[in-house]
C-alpha positions in Angstrom: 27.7 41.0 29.8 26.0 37.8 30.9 28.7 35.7 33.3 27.3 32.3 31.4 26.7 31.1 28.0 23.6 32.6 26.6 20.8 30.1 25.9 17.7 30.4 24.2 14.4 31.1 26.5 12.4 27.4 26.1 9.0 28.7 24.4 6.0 27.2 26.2 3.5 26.5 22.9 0.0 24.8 23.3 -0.6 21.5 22.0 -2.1 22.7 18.2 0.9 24.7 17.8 3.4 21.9 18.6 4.5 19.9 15.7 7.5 20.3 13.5 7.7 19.1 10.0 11.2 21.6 9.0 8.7 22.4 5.5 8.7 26.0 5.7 12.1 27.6 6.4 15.7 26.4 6.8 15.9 26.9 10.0 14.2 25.4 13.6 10.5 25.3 13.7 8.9 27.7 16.2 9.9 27.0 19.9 12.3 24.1 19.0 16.0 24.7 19.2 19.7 22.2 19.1 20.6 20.8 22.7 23.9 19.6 23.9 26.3 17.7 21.5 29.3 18.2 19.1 27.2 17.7 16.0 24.8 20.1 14.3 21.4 19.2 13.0 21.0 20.6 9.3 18.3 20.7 7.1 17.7 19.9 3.5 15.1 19.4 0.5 15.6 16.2 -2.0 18.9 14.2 -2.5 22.2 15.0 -0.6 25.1 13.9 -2.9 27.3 13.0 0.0 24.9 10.5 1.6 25.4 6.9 1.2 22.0 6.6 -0.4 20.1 9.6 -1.5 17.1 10.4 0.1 14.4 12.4 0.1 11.6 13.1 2.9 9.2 10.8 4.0 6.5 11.6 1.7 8.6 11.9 -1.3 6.5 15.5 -1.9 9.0 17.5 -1.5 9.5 18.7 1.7 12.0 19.2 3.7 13.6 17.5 6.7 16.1 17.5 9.3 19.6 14.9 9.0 23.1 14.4 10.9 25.5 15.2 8.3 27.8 11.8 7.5 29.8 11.2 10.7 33.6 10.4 9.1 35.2 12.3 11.3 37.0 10.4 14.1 35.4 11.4 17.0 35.5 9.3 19.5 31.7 10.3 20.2 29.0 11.9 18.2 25.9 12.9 19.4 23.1 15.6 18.7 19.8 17.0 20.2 16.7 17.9 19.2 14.7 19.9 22.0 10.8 20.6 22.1 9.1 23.7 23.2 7.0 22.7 26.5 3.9 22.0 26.2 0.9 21.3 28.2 -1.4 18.5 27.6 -4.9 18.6 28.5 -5.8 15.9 31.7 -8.7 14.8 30.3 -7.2 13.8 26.5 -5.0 11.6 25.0 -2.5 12.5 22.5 0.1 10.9 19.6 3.7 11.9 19.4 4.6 10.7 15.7 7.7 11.4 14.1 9.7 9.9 11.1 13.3 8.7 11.2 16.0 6.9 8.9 19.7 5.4 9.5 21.2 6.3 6.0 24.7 4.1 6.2 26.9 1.4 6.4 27.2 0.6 9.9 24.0 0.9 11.4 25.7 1.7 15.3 23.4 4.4 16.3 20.8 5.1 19.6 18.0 7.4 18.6 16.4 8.0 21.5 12.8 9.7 22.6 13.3 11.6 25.8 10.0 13.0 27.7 10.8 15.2 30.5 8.2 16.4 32.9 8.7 17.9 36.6 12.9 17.7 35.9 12.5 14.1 35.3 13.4 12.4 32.3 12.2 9.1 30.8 12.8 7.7 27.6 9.4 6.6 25.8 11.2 5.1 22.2 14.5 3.8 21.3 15.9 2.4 18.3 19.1 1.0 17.0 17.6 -0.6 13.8 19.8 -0.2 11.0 17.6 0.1 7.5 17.3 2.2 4.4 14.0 3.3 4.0 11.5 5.7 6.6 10.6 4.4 9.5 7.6 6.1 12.0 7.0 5.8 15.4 3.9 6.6 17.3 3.5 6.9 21.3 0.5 7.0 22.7 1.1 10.2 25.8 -1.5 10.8 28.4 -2.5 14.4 29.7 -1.9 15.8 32.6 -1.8 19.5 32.7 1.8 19.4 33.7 3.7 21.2 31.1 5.9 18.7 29.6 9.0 18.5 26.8 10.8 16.2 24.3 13.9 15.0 23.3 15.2 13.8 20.1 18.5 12.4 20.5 21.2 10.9 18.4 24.4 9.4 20.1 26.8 7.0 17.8 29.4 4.8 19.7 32.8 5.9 20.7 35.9 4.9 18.6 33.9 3.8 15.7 34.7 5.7 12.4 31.1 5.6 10.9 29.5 6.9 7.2 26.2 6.7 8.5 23.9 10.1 8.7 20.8 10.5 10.5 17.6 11.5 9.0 14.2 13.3 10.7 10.9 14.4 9.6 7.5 15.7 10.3 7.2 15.4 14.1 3.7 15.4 14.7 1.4 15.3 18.0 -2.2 14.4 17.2 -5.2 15.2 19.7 -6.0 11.9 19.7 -4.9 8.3 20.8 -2.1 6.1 18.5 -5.0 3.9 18.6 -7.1 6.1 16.4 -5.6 7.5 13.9 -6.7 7.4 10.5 -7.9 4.0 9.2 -6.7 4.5 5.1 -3.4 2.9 4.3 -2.0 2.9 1.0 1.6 1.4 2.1 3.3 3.7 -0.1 6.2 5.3 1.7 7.8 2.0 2.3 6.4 1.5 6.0 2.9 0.6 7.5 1.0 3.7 8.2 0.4 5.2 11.5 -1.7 3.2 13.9 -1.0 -0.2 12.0 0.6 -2.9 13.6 1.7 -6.4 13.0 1.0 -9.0 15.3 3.8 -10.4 17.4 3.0 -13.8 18.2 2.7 -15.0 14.6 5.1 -17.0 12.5 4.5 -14.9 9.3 5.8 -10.9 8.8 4.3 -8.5 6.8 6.5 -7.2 4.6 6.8 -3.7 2.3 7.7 -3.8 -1.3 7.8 -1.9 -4.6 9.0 -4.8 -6.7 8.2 -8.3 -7.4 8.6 -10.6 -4.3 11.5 -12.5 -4.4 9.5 -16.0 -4.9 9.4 -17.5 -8.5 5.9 -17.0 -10.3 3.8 -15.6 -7.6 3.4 -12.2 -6.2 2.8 -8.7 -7.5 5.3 -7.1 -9.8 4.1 -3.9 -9.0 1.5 -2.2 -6.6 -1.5 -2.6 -8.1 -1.5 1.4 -9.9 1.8 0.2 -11.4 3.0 3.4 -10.7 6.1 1.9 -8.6 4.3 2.3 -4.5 4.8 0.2 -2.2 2.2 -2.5 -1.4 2.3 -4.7 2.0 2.7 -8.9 1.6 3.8 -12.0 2.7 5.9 -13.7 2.0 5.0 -17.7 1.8 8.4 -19.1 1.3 9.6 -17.9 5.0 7.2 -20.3 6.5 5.2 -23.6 6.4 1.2 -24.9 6.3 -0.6 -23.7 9.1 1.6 -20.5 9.9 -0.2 -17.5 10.5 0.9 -13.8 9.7 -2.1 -11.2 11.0 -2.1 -6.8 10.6 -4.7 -5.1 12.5 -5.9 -1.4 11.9 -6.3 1.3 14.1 -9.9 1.6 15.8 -12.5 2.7 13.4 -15.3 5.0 15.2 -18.5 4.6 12.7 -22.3 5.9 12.5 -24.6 3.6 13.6 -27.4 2.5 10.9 -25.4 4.2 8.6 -23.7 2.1 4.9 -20.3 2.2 5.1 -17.5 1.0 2.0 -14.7 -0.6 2.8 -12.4 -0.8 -0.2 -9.2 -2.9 -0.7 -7.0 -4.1 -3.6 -5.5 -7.9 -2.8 -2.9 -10.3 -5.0 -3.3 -13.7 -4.7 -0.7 -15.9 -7.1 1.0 -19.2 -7.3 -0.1 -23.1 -7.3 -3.7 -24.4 -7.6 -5.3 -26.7 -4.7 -5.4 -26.7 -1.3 -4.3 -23.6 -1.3 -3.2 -20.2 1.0 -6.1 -18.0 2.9 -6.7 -14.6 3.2 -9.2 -14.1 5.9 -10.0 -10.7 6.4 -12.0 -9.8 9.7 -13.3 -7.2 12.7 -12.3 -7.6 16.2 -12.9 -5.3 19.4 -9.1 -5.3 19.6 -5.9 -6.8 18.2 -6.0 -8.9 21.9 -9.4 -10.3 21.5 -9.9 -13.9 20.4 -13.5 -13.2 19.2 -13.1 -12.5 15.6 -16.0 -12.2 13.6 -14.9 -13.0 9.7 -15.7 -10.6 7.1 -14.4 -12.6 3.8 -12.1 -15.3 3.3 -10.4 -15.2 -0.1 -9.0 -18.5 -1.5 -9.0 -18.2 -5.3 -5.7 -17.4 -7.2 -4.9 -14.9 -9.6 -2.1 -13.5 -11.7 -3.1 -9.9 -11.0 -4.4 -7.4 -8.6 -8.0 -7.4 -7.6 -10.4 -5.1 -6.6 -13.0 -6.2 -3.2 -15.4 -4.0 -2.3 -17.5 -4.6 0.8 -20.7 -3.0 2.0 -20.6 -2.4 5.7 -23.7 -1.5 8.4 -22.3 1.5 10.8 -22.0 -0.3 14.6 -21.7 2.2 17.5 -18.4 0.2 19.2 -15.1 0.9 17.5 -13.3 -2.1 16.3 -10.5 -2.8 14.7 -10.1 -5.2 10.8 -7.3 -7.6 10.6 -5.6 -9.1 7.4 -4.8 -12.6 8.2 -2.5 -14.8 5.5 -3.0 -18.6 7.3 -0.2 -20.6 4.8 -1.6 -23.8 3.0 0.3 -26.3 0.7 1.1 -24.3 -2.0 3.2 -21.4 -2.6 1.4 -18.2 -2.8 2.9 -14.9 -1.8 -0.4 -13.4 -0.3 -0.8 -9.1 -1.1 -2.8 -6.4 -0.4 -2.7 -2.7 -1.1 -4.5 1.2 -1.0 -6.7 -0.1 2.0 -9.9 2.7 2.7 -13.0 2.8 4.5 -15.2 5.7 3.4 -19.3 6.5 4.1 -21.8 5.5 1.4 -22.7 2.7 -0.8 -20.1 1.2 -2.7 -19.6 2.0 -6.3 -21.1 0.0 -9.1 -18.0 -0.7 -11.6 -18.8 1.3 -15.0 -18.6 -1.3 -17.9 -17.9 0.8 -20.4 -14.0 0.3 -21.2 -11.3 1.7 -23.8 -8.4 0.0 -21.8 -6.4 3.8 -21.8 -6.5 4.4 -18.9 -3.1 3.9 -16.7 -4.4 0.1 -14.5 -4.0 -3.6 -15.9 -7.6 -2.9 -16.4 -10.5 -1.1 -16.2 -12.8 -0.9 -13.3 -14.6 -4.3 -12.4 -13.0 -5.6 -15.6 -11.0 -9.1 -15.0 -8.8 -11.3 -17.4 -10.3 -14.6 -15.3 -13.2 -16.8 -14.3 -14.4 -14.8 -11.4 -14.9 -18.3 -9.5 -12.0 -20.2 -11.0 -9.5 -17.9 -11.6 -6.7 -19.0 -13.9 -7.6 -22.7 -14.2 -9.7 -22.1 -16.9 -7.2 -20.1 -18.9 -4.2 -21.2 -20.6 -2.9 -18.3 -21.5 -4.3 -13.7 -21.0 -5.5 -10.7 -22.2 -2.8 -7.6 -22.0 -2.2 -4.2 -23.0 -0.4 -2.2 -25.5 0.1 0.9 -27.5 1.4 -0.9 -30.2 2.0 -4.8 -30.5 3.9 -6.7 -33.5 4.6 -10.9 -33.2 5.7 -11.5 -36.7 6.1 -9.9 -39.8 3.1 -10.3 -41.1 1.5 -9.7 -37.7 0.9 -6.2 -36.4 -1.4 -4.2 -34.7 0.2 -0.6 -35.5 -2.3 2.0 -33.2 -5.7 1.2 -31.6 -8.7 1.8 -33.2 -9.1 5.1 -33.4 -5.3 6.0 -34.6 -5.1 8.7 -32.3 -2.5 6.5 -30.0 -4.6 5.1 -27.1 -4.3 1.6 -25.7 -6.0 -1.8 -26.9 -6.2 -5.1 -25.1 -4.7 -7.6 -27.0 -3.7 -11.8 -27.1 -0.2 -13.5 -28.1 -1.0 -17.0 -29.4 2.4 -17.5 -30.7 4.4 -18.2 -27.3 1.4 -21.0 -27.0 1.9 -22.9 -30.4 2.8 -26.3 -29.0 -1.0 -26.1 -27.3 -3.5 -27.6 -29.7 -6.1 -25.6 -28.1 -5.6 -22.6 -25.8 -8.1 -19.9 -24.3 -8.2 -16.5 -22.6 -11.3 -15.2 -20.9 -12.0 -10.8 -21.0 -14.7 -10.5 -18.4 -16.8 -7.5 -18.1 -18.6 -6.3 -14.9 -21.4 -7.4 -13.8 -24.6 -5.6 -15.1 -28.2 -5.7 -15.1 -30.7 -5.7 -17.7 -34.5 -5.8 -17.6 -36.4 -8.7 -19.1 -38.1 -8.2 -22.5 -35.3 -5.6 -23.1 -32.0 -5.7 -24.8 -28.9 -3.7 -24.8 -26.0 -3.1 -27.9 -22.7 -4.4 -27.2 -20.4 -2.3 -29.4 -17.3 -3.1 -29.8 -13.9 -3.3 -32.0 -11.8 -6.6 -32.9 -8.9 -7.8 -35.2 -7.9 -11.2 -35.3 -4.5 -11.5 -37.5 -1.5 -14.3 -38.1 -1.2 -17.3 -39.6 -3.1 -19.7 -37.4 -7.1 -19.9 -37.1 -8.7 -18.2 -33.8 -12.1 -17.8 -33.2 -13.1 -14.8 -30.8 -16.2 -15.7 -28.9 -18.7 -13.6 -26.9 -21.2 -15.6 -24.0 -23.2 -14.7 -21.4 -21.9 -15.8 -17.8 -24.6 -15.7 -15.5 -22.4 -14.3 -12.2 -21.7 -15.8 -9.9 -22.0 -19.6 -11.0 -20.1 -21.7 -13.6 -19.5 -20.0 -16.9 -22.2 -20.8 -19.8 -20.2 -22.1 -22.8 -24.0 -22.8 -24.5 -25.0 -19.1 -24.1 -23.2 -17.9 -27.2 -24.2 -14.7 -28.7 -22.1 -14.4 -31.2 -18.5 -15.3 -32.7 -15.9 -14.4 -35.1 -13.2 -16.8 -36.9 -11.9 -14.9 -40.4 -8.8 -13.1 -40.5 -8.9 -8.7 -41.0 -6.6 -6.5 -42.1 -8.0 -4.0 -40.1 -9.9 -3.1 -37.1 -13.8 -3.8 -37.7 -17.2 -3.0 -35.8 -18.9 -5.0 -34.2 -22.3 -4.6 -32.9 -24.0 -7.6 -30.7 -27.5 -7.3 -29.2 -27.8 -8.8 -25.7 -30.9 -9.6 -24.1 -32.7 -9.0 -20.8 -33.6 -11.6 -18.2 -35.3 -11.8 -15.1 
């Protein structure tokens, strides 16, 4: 018999072995163990029923995590710890302690704390008291020294406070390598900016995270641009005025030199024509630098998502990209989503299209005038598995009767226009001169009312060429019919 507590030996772990994500037991991850405090850390997969709001772990695959239970109790004080193994941390590297956390409650009155202790002193390198709903990360940059060294994760709620809040923790990770440079893809979908993205802090304009339509009237996204219900990051133009600027910067991206690189982005872009909202999108040796060397502006607006793809030469520096929204006089909530840098040529969009797969579109396809966006259209192309207006207009199945999706028009909520138009724009292809190509296709042009579907050539990227009319179709079907245009080659 021992004449003190017993306590758990601390387990000294190298740096590879140190990271806890709670995914494969029930229990503490190897080498980490509950400190001091009169609450206990459990551990759970998916919803809790006696949370305020459900939750599940950061990723939403499934996992588990670690969470205070709901603190209703009456203590006057509540508090709980988290202890690391030690660990020692090479001198000559730098490292990134990462975890996720969430306040899941009313009140909000918590101090979650990061404690590093090294030679039996303690110094807190993160603190938070936000109060939010959704996962939150934090990243901290921690230099090696070969001095073994541990960490803290603590919760303390205030005295005298009867709270319903609970405390939520997942997937502490330490990466061998700087906060600075960690991965560069971000596809914004677990409701926070990934790790290594930052906002700027001297700017008038926040980037926000959504996975709904922005709270503006008729502009922004209603969806990230999958439509499968992610998150997408955006600003929003109504919380400030002309000339205010809202910037995000990357972590550093380390390339090949003379080597092609893709950089790949989805952006949104809606509300009012004219002197209008920018989205200037540039490299920059760091977020600090002033010397900012402009990769493409975008200007144009657009009622849906589109796709930029951007051919890059490989530099030996690393540098960092900014997304920069600069306000103008209208009122355009400015978005971008599923951000990616990846080696190799871009792809070339496939023009081939039978609108089933699960996008607005497909690939390279567009529902505008790639120069004037919506100006030219009065009203657009959609999608539908089945579409009726009247009676004695219907659409029952695509083409093929086997249930896919066709792109269709809706005239009728457009009757008091005399004339009205929508534009279906393919990708851009190429085709040799003194050689033609077979557009084959299927149309059906039903109601009441004349139409008259047309099909040009537009010559990208200037003005569309009304003239260059191959071919067009005015009489009424009962059915879906073939249609088979030859298009010729140019030089």
């Amino acid at each position: 018999m021992q004449p003190t507590s017993c306590k758990n030996p601390t387990l000294h772990v190298p740096a590879d072995q140190f990271s806890c994500k709670f995914d494969i037991t029930s229990s503490f991850c190897k080498g980490w163990s509950q400190g001091p405090g009169n609450k206990m850390l459990l551990f759970a997969q998916g919803a809790i029923p006696d949370t305020y709001l459900e939750q599940y772990e950061h990723t939403r695959n499934g996992g588990r995590f670690a969470y205070v239970p709901d603190l209703r109790d009456g203590k006057t004080s509540n508090s709980v710890q988290l202890v690391s193994p030690i660990v020692t941390l090479n001198t000559t590297s730098r490292y990134c302690l990462t975890a996720a956390y969430l306040n899941n409650g009313r009140s909000g009155n918590y101090n979650f704390a990061v404690h590093q202790v090294k030679n039996n002193v303690t110094a807190v390198i993160f603190r938070s008291t936000k109060k939010q709903f959704w996962w939150n990360q934090f990243g901290r940059t921690i230099r090696g020294s070969n001095i073994p060294v541990q960490y803290i994760f603590e919760i303390v709620f205030p005295r005298n406070r009867r709270l319903s809040d609970s405390l939520f923790l997942d997937d502490i990770v330490l990466y061998p390598t700087s906060c600075l440079d960690l991965p560069f893809n971000c596809s914004f979908d677990h409701s926070q900016l990934c790790l290594g993205w930052s906002q700027s802090r001297s700017d008038q304009l926040t980037w926000r995270l959504r996975n709904r339509p922005t709270s503006s009237r008729n502009t922004g996204p209603q969806y990230e641009h999958t439509e499968n219900k992610g998150y997408y990051a955006f600003v929003e133009a109504d919380t400030g005025t002309a000339g205010n600027r809202g910037a995000m910067f990357s972590p550093r991206i380390h390339q090949k030199s003379n080597v092609t690189y893709c950089f790949d982005f989805w952006y949104h872009k809606r509300g009012e024509l004219g002197a209008g909202s920018l989205l200037n999108v540039f490299k920059a040796s760091s977020k600090r630098s002033t010397k900012r060397n402009l990769i493409k502006s975008f200007s144009e607006v657009h009622t849906h998502w589109r796709h930029s793809l951007i051919e890059m030469n490989g530099e030996a520096e690393p540098f960092i990209i900014g997304f920069e929204v600069l306000l103008g006089n209208d009122n355009s909530d400015i978005a971008i989503d599923d951000v990616a840098m990846y080696e190799g040529n871009c792809p070339t969009p496939k023009f081939n299209c039978t609108f089933d797969d699960d996008v607005p579109l497909c690939e390279g396809w567009t529902i505008e005038d790639p120069e004037t966006g919506p100006e030219h259209d009065r009203f657009n192309f959609t999608r539908s598995l089945r579409h009726r207006i009247t009676s004695v207009s219907l659409v029952p199945s695509d083409h093929t009767g086997q249930g896919g999706k066709f792109a269709y028009i809706q005239r009728y909520q457009y009757s008091s226009w005399a004339t009205t138009s929508a534009l279906l724009v393919t990708p851009n292809i190429s085709i040799e001169a003194n050689t033609s190509r077979c557009l084959d296709f299927w149309y059906y042009i039903q109601g009441r009312t004349s139409s008259r579907l047309e099909v040009y050539l537009y010559n990208h990227p200037t003005s569309l060429q009304y003239n260059n009319v191959l071919t067009w179709f005015t009489q009424r079907t009962t059915e879906w019919v073939n249609a088979k245009v030859n298009v010729p080659g140019s030089a």
